[in-house]
Residue frames as qw, qx, qy, qz and C-alpha x, y, z in Angstrom:
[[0.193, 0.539, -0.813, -0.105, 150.32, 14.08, 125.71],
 [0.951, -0.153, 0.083, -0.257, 149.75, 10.44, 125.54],
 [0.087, 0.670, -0.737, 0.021, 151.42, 7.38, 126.51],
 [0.943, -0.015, -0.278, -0.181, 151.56, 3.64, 125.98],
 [0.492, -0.546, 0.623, -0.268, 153.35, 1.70, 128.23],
 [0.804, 0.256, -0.519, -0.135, 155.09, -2.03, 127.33],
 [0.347, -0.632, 0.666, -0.193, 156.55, -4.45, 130.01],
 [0.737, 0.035, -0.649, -0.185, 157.44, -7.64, 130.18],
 [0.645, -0.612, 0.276, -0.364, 156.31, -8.59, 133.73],
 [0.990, -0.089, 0.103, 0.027, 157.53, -12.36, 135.53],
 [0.802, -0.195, 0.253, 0.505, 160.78, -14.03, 134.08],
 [0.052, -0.510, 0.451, 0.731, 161.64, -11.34, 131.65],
 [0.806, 0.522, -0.013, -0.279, 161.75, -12.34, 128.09],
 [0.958, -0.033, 0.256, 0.122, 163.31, -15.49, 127.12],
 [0.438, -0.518, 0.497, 0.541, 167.50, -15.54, 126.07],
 [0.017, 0.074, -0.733, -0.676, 166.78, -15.93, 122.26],
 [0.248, 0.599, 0.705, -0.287, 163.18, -15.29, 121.50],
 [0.089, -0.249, -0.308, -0.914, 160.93, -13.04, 118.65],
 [0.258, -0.365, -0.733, 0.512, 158.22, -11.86, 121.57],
 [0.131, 0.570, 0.364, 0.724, 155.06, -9.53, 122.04],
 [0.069, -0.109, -0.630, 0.766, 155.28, -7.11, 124.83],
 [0.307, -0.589, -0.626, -0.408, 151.65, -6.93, 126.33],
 [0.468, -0.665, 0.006, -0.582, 149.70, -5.44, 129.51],
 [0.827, -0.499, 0.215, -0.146, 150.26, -8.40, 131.63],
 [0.718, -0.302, 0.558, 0.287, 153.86, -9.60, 130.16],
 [0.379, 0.433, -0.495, -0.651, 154.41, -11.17, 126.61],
 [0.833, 0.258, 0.420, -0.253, 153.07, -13.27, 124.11],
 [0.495, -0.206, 0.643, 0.546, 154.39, -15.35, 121.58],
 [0.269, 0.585, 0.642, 0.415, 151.33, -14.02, 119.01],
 [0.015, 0.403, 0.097, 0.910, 150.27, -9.94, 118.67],
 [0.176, 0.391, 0.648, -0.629, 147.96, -8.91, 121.21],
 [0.144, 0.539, 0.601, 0.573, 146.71, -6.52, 118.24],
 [0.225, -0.549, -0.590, 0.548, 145.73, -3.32, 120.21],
 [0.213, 0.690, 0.461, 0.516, 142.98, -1.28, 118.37],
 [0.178, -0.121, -0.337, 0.917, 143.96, 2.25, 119.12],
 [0.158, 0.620, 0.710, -0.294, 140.34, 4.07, 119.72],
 [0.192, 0.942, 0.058, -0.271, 141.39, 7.83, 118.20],
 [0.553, 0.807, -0.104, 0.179, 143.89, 9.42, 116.26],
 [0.819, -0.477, 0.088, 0.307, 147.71, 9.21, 117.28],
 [0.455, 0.817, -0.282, 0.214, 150.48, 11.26, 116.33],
 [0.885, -0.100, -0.071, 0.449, 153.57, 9.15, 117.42],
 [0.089, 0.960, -0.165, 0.208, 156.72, 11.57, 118.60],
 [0.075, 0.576, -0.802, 0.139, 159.14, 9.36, 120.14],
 [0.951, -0.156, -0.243, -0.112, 159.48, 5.98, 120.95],
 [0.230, -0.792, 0.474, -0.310, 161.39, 4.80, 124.00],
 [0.857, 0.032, -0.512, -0.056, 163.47, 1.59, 125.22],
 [0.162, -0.755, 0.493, -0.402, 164.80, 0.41, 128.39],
 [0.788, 0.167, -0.590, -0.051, 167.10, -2.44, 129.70],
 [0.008, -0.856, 0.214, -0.470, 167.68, -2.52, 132.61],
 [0.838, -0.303, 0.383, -0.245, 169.97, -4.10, 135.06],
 [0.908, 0.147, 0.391, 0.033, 171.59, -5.85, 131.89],
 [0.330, 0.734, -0.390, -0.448, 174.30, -5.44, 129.60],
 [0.879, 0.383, -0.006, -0.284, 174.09, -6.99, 126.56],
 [0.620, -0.471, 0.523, 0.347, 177.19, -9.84, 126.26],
 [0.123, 0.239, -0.763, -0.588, 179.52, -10.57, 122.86],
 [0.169, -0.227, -0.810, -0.513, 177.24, -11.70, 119.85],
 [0.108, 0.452, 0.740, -0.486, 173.80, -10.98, 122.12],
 [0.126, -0.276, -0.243, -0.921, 171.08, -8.15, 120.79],
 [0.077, 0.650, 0.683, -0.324, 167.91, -7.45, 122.04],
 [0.094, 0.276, 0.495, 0.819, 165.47, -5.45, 119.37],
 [0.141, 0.618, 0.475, -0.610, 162.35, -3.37, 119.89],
 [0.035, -0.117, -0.666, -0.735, 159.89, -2.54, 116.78],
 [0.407, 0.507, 0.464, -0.601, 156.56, -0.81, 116.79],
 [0.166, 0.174, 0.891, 0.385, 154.77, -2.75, 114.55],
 [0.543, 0.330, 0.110, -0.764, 151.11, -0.43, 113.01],
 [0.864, 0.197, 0.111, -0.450, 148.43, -3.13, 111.75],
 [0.903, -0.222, 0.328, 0.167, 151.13, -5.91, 111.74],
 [0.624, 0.546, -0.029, 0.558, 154.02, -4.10, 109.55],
 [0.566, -0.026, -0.049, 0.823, 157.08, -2.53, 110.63],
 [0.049, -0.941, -0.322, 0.089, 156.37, 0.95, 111.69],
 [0.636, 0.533, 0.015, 0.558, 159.62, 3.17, 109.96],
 [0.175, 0.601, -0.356, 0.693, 161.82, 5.25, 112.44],
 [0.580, -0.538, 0.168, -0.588, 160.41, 3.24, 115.25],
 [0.950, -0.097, -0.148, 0.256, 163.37, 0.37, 116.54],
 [0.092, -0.894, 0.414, -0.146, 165.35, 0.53, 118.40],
 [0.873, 0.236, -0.427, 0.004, 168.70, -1.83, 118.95],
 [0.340, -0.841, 0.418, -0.050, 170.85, -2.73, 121.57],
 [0.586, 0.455, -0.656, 0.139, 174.43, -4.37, 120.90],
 [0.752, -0.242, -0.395, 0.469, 177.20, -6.13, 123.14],
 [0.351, -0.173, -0.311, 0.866, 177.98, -4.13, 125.96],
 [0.084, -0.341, -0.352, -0.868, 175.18, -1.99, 125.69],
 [0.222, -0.548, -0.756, 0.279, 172.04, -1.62, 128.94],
 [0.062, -0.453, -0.402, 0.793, 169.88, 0.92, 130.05],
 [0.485, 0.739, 0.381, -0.270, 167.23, 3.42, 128.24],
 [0.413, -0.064, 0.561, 0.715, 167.42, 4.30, 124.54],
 [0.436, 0.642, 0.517, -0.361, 164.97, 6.79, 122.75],
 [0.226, 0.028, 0.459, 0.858, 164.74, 8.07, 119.11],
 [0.148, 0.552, 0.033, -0.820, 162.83, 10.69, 118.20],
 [0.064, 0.044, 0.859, 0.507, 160.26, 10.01, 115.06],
 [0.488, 0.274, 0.542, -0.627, 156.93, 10.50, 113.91],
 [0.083, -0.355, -0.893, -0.265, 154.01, 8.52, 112.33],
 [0.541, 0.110, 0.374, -0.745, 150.14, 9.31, 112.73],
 [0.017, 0.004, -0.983, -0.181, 147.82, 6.59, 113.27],
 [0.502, -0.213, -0.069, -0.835, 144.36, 6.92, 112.62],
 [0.642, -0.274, 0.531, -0.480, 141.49, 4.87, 114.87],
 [0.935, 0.306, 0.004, -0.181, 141.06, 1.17, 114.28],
 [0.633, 0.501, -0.571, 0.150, 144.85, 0.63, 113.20],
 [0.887, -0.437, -0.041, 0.142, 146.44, -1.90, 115.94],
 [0.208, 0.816, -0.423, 0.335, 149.46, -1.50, 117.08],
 [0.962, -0.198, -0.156, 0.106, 152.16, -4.23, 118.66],
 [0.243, -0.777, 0.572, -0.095, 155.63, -3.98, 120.44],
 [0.952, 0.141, -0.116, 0.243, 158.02, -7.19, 118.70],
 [0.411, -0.794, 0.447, -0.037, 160.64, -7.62, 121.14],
 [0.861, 0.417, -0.289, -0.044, 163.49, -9.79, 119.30],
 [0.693, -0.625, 0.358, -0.005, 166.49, -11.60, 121.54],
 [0.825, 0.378, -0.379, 0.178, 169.59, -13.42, 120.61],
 [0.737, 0.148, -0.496, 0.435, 172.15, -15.02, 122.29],
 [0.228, -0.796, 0.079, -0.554, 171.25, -13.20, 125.66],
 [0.248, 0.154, -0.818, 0.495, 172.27, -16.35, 128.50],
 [0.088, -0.468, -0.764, 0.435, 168.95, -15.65, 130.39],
 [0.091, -0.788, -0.523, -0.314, 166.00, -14.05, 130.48],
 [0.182, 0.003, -0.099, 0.978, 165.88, -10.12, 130.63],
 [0.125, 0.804, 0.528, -0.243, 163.08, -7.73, 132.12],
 [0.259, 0.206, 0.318, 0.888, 162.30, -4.75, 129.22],
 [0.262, 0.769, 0.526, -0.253, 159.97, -2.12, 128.62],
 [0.190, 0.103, 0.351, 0.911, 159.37, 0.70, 126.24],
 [0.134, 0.733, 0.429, -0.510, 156.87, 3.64, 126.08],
 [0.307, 0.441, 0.482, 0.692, 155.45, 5.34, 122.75],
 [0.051, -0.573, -0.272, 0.771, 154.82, 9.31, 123.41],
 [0.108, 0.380, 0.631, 0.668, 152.87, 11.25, 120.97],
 [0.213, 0.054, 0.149, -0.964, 149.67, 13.48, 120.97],
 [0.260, 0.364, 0.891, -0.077, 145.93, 11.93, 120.87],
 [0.181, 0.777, 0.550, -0.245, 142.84, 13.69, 118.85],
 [0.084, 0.962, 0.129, 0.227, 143.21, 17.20, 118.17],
 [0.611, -0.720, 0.092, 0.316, 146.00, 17.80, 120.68],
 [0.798, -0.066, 0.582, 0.145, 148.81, 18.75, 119.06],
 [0.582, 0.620, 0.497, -0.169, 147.87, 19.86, 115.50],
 [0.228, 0.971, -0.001, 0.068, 150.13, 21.45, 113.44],
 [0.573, -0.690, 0.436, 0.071, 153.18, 20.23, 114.74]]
């Protein structure tokens, strides 16, 4: 099984922001991360935590393959809404394609710490499934 791993370290991410979660945090550009092998995508996880989202707020999450939208992979959270979210989906990505985590804010009051983790199968692993 494999697994990618997103945080946003430091202040969180910013109260109304469109944001890319990286290794060391986020950035306001892709990072672009070239994946080395084959990837068969199988869920995709989200987690707020600590936070629930207030009237009119959101906070988004989108796995973005070679800078496009990446179909059954976003997730949303409303008002009143915190903690992990996962949906269930698959994709397969072959080597070379990049792959980004746009993290999207609105009307949040302060900066919030996220992550999110893509599970799947690498190579061979997998096969048939």
């Amino acid at each position: 099984m494999a697994l990618l791993k997103f945080s946003a370290g430091g202040p969180g991410v910013p109260a109304t922001a469109s944001v890319y979660l990286a290794d060391f945090g986020f950035l306001n550009l892709p990072p672009g991360y070239p994946l080395p092998t084959h990837l068969r995508l199988r869920a995709f996880t989200a987690n707020l935590p600590a936070f629930v989202v207030p009237a009119g707020g959101s906070v988004t999450f989108q796995l973005l393959r070679n800078g496009a939208p990446l179909p059954g992979f976003v997730i949303t959270y409303g008002p009143g809404t915190t903690g992990v979210m996962r949906v269930k989906s698959r994709a397969h990505l072959k080597p070379k394609d990049t792959l980004d985590l746009l993290v999207t804010t609105a009307a949040l009051g302060t900066a919030v710490q996220v992550s999110a983790m893509v599970s799947g199968s690498t190579g061979r692993e997998g096969r048939g499934t």
